[in-house]
Rosetta silent file (secondary structure, phi, psi, omega in degrees, C-alpha in Angstrom):
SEQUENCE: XXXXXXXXXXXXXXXXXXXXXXXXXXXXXXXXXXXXXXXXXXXXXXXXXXXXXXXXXXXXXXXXXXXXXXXXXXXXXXXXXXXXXXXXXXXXXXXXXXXXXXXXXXXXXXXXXXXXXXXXXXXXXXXXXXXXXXXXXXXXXXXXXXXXXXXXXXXXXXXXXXXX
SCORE:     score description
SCORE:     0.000 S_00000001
   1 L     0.000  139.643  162.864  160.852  117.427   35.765 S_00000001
   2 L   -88.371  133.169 -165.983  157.754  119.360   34.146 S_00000001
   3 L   -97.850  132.832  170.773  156.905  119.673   30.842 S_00000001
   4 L   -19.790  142.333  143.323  155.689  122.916   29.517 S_00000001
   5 L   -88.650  129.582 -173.917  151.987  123.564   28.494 S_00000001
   6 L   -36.434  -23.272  172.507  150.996  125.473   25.175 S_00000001
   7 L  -115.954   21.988  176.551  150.193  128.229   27.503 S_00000001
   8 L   -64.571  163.461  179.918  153.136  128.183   29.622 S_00000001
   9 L  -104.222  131.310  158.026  154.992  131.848   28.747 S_00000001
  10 L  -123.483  115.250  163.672  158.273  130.216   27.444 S_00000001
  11 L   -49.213  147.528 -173.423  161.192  132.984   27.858 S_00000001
  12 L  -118.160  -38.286 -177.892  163.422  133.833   25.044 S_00000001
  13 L   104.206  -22.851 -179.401  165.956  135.930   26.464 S_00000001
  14 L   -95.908  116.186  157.566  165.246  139.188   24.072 S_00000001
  15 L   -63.443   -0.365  136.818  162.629  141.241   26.180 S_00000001
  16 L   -46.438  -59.976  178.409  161.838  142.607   22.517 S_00000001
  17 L   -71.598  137.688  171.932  160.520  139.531   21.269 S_00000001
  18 L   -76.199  115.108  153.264  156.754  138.504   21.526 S_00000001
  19 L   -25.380  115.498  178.729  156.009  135.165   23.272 S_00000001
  20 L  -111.101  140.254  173.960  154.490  132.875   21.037 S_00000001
  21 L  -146.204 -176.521  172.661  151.950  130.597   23.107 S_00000001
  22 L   -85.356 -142.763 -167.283  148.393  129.437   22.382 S_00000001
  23 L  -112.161  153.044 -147.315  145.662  130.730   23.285 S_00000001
  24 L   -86.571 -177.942  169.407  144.158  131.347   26.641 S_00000001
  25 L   -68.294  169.633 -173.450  140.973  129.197   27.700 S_00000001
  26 L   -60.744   92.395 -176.610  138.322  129.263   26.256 S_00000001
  27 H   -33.917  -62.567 -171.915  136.192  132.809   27.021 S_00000001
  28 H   -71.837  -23.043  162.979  132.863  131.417   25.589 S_00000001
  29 H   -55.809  -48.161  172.250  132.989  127.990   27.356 S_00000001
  30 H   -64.723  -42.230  173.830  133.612  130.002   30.665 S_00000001
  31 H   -49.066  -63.357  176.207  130.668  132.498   29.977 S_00000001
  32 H   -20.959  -65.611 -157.514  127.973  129.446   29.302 S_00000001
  33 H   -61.339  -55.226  178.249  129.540  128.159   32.573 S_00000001
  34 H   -57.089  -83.745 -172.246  128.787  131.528   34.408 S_00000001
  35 H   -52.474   -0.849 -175.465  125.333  132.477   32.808 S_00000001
  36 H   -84.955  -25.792 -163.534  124.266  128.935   33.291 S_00000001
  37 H   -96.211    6.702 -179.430  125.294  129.864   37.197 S_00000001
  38 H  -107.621  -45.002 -158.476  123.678  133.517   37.140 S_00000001
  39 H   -62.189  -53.064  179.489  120.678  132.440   35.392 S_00000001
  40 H   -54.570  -40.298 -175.464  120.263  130.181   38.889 S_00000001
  41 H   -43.641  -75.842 -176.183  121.471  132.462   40.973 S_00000001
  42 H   -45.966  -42.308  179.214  117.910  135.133   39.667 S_00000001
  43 H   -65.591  -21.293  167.771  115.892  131.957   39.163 S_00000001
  44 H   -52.325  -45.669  177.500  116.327  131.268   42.890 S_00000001
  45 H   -64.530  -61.468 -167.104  114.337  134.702   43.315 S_00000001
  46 H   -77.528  -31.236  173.569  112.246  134.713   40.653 S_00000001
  47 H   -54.790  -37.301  160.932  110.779  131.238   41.120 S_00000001
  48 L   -47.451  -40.621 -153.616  108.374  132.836   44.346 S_00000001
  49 L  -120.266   -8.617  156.732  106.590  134.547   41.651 S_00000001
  50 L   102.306   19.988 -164.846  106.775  131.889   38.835 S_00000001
  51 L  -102.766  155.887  110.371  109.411  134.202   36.257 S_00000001
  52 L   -96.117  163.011 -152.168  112.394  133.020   34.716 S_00000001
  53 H   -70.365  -24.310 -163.811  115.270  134.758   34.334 S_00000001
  54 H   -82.394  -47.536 -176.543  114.650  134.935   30.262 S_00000001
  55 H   -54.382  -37.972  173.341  110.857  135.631   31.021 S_00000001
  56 H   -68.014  -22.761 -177.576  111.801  138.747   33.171 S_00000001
  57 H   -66.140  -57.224  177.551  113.964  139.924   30.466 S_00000001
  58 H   -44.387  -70.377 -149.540  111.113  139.952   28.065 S_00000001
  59 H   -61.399  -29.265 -167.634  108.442  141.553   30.289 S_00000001
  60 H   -65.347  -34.875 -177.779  111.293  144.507   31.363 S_00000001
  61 L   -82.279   -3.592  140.423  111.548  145.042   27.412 S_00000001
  62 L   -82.196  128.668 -162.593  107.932  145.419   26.777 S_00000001
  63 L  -125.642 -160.915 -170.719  105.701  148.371   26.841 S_00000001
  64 L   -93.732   -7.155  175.435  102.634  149.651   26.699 S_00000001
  65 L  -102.086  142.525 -165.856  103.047  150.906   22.976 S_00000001
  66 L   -67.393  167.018  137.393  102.657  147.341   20.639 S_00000001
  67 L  -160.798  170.018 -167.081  105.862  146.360   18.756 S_00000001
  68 L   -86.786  160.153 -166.325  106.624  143.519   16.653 S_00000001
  69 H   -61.964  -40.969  178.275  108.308  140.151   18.077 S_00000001
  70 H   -49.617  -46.318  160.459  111.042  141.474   15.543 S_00000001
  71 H   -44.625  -56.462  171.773  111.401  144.380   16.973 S_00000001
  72 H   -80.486  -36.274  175.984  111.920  142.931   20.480 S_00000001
  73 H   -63.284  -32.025  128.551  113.878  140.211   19.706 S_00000001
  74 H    15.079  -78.391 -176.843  116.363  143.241   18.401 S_00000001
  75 H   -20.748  -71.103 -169.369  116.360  144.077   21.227 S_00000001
  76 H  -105.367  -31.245  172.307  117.080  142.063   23.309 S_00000001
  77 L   104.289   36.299 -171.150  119.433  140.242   20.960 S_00000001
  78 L  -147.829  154.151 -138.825  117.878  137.060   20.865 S_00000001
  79 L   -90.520  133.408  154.463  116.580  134.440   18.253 S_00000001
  80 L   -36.769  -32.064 -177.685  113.080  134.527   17.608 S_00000001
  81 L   -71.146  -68.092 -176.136  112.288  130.700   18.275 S_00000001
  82 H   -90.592   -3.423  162.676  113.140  131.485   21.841 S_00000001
  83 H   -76.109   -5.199 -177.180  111.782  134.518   22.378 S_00000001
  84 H   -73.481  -46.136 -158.119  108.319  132.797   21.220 S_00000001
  85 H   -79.403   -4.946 -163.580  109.056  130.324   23.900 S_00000001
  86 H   -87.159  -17.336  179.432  109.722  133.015   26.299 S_00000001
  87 H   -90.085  -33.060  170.027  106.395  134.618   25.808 S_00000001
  88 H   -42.480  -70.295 -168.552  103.955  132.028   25.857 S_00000001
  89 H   -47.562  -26.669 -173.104  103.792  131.720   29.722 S_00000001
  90 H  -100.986  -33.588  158.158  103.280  135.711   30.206 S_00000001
  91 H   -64.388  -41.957  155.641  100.851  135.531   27.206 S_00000001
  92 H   -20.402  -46.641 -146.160   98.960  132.923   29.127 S_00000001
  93 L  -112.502    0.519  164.592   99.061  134.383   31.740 S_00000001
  94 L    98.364  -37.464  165.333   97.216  137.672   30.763 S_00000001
  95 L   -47.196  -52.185 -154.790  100.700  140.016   31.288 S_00000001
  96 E  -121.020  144.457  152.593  101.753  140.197   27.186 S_00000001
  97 E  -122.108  146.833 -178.133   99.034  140.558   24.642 S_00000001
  98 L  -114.050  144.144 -175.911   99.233  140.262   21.037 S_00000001
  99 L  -136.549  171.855 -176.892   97.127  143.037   19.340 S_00000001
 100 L   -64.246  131.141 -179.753   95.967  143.892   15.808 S_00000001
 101 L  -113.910  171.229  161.688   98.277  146.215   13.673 S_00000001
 102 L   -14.014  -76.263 -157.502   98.255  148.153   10.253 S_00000001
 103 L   -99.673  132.013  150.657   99.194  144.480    8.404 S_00000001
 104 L   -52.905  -46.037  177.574   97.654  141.248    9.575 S_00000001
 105 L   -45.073  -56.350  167.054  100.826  139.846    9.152 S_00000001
 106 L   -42.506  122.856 -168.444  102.417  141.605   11.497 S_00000001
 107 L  -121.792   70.356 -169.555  102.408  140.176   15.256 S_00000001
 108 L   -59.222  141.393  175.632  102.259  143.295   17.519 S_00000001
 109 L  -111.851  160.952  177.767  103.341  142.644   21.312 S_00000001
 110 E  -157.106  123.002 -166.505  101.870  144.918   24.367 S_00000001
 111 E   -77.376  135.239  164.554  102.285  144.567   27.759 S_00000001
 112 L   -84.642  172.197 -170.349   98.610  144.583   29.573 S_00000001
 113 L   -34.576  -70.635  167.934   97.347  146.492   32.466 S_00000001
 114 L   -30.840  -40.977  162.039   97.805  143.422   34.555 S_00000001
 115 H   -64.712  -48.895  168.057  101.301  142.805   33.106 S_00000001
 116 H   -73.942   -7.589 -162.261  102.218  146.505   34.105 S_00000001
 117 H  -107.171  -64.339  145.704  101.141  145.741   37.341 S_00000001
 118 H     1.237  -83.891 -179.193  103.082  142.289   37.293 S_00000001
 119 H   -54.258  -40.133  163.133  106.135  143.699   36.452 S_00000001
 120 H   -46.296  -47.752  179.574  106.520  145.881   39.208 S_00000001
 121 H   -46.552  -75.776 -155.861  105.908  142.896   41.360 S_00000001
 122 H   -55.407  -75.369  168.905  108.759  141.136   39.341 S_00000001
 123 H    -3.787  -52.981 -161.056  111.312  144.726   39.623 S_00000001
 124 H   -79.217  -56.049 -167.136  111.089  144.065   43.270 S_00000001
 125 H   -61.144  -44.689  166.710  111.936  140.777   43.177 S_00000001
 126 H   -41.958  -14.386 -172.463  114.556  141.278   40.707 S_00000001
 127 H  -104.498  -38.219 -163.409  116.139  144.010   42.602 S_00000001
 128 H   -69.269    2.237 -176.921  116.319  142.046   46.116 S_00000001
 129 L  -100.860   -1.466 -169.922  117.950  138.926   43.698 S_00000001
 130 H  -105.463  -45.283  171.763  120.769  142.188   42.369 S_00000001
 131 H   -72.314  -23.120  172.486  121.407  142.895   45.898 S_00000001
 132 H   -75.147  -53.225  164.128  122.019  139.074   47.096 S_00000001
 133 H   -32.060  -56.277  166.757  124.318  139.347   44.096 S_00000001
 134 H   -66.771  -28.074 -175.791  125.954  142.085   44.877 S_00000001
 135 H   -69.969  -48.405 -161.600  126.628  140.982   48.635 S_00000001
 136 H   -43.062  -58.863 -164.027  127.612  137.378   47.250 S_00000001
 137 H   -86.075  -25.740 -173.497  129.781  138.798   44.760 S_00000001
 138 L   127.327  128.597  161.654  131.391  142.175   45.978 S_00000001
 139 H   -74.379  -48.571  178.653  129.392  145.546   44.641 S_00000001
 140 H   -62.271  -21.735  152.948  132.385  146.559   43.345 S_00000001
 141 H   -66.776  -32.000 -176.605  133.372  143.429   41.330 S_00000001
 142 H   -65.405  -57.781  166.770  129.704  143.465   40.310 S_00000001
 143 H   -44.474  -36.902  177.647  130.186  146.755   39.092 S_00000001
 144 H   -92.053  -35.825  151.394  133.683  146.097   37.284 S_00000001
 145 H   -39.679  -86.469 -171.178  131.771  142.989   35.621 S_00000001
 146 H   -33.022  -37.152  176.313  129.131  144.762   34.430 S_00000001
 147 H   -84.827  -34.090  169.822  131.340  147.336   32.609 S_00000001
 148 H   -65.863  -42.281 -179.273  133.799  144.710   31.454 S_00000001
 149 H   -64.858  -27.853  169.745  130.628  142.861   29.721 S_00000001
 150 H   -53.762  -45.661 -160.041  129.345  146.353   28.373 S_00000001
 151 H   -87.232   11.813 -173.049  132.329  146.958   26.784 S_00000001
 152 H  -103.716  -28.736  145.181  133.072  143.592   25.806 S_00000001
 153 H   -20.686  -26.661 -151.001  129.201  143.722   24.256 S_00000001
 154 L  -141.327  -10.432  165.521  129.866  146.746   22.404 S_00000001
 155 L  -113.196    2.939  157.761  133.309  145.756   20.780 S_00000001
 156 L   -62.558  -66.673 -151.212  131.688  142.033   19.691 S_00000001
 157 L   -42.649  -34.134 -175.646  128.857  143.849   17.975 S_00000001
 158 L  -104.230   18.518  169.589  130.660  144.924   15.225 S_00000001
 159 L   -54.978  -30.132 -152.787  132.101  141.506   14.558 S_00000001
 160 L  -103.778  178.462 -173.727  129.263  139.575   13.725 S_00000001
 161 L   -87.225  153.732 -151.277  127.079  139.403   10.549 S_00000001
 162 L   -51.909  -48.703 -149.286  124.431  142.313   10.432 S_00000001
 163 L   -78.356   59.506 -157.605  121.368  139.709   11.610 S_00000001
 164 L  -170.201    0.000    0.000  123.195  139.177   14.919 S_00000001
């Protein structure tokens, strides 16, 4: 004999009443587990040209008009601390400049010439690492992902505390 699990559906007999069970697995444990496995997937790609998958994210989000690291981290939705670390390598590297603003204080980003030039480079790789995805995965499951994370993205948002 088997014994039930907390998330077995245990019947009642009234097709009225709501099931009480726990709770499914864990969503954000499963995500980690995925973006830790996407993030490889693009880093397979991106590693010819010396990007990570975080680093391409920056440079796609940077333009040729400055804005502050605040700004972009906004943006992109991500903690300052690692968007710092995410930047170093493309400022090094002559792609991202930091340039003088209104306020010294202020720590305007700008993509250089070289960077716009870069990126393009990067686009390409990025789109032939979107099409190995898509074959891998299905386009249309790629597609029905992507819209289940918009929308799951866009009904989170108003969840969280403001600075989030």
């Amino acid at each position: 004999m088997t014994s039930a699990k907390s998330t077995d559906v245990q019947p009642t007999g009234d097709p009225l009443e709501p099931v009480s069970c726990g709770p499914l697995p864990c969503t954000g444990g499963r995500l980690r587990k995925l973006t830790r496995r996407m993030t490889s997937f693009y880093e397979q790609h991106l590693r010819a040209i010396g990007l990570k998958l975080s680093q391409y994210s920056v440079l796609m989000n940077l333009s040729t008009e400055p804005q502050t690291l605040l700004q972009l981290a906004d943006r992109l939705e991500m903690d300052r601390t690692t968007l710092t670390r995410s930047l170093k390598p493309l400022v090094d590297q002559g792609w991202v400049a930091e340039v003088a603003g209104d306020d010294a204080r202020r720590r305007l980003l700008v993509l250089t010439a070289s960077g716009h030039r870069f990126r393009k480079q990067a686009q390409q790789v990025w789109c032939d690492a979107q099409l190995a995805l898509e074959t891998q995965l299905g386009r249309d499951f790629t597609a029905d992902l992507n819209a289940q994370l918009d929308r799951a993205l866009s009904q989170l948002k108003p969840a969280l505390p403001e600075e989030n």
